[in-house]
N, C-alpha and C positions, 0 to 999 in steps of 0.2 A: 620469483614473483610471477603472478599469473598477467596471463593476455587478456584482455578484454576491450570490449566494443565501441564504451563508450565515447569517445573521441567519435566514429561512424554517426552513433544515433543522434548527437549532440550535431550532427554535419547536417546528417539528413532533414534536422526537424530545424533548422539556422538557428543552430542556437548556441552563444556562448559558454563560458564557462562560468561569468557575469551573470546571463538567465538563470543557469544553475544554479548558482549561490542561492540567486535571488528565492528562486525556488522551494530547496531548501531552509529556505528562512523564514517561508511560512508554515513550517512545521516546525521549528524554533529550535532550526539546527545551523548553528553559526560552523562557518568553515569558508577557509580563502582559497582564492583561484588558484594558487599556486598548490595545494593539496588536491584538489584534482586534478587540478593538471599530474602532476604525478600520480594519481591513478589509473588515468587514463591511459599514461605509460606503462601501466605496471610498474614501477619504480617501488611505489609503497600500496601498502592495504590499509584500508581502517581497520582501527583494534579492533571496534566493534564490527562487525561484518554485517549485522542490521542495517549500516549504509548504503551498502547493496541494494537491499528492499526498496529505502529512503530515493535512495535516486530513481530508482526503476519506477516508483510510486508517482512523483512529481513532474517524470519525464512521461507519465502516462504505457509506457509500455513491459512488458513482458521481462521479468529475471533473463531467462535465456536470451534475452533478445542484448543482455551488456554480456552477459559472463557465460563462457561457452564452453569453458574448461568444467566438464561435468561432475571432476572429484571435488574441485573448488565451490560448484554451485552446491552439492550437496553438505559441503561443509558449513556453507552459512545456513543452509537450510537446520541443519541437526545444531547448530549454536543458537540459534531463536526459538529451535523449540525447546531443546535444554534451557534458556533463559526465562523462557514463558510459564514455563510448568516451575522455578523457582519464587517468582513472584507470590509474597505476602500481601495482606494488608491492602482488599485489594477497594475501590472505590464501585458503588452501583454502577455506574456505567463500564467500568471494567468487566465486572459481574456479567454484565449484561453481551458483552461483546464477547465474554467466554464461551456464554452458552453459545452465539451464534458459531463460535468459533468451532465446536463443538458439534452444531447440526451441518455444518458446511463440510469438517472432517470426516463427519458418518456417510457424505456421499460420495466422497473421492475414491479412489485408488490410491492409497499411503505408500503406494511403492512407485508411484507415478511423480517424477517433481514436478511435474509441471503443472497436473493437478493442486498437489500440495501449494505451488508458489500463488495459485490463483484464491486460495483461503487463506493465506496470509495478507495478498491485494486486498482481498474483495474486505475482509475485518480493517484492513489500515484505510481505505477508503470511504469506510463505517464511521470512524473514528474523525477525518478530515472534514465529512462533513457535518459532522455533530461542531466540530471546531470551527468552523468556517460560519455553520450558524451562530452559534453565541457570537462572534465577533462583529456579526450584524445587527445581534440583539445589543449588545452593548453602545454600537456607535449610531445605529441607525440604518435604514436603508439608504439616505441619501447621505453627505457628507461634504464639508467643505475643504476647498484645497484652494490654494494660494495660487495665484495667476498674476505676475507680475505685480503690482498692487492692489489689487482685487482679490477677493474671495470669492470663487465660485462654485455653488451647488453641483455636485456629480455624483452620480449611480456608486455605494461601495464598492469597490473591487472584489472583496470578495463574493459577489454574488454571482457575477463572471466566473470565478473559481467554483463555486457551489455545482452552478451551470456542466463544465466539464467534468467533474468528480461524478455528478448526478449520470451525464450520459454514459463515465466509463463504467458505474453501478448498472445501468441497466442491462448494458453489455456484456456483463461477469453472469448477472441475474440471470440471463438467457443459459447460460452454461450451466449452471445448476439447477434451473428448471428442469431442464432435457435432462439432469442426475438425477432427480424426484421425480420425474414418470414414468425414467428405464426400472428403477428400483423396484424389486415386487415389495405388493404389498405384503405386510405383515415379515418382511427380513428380519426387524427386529425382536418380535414375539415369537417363539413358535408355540403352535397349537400342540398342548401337552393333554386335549379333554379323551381322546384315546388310550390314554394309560389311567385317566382317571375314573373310568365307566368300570 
């Protein structure tokens, strides 16, 4: 089994294994404490290694920053994209987050993971907050919650969450700005009008 971090990052940021879940389950990935907690040991792995991502995503920080075993990082890294490139049938907004997926890959270093894990973030972060909105379009921006025998009006939660996804978006943005101005221009054309004269 591989070593990993998270038990640290989950210290560092106070936060359970409870928060986690919690976490997790707005991405509508059910899983009990006691499954991470045995990951956190290494004890077990998810089948699916996209877990990985899933937590690193919720807990706001960096792949490398859980899993530091670099054959291991690399192995979920090449299982997602193996899983990604098999998906069929796929919906507009999928479509859609391909393409970006796709102009975010054109400016990394593919031999770089850390690059790579940061266009996988920045697309699942894509996706979080496309989700995060409908579920405000659906319920409202305001919302009632139960307070003892009362009902009182409160700000959705998820707009809070919107909030933080938005600022780690800006974040990533910044890193891939600075990919789009180092880039020459024209890398992807080249100028063929000298063979053509």
């Amino acid at each position: 089994m591989v070593n990993n971090k998270l038990k640290k990052v989950l210290d560092d940021k106070k936060l359970s294994f409870s928060d986690l879940k919690k976490l997790l389950e707005t991405k509508e990935i059910k899983i009990n404490n006691s499954q991470l907690s045995l990951y956190s040991r290494g004890k077990r792995n998810p089948k699916n290694k996209k877990m990985w991502i899933d937590i690193a995503e919720v807990l706001q920080v960096d792949l490398q920053e859980i899993i530091t075993d670099i054959n291991y990082y690399l192995s979920i890294m090449n299982e997602i994209s193996e899983n990604s490139t098999e998906k069929k049938d796929k919906t507009e907004n999928e479509k859609t987050n391909d393409s970006l997926f796709q102009e975010l890959l054109s400016l990394v270093d593919k031999n770089s993971p850390s690059e790579l894990e940061k266009v996988y973030r920045y697309c699942s972060l894509v996706s979080n907050f496309e989700n995060l909105s409908k579920a405000i379009d659906k319920a409202g921006v305001m919302i009632l919650v139960s307070s003892g025998e009362n009902e009182i009006k409160k700000p959705h939660p998820a707009i809070a969450e919107k909030v933080k996804v938005n600022a780690a978006l800006i974040k990533l943005d910044e890193f891939f700005e600075e990919k789009r101005t180092s880039k020459p221009k024209n890398s992807v054309e080249k100028d063929w009008s000298k063979f053509t004269k």
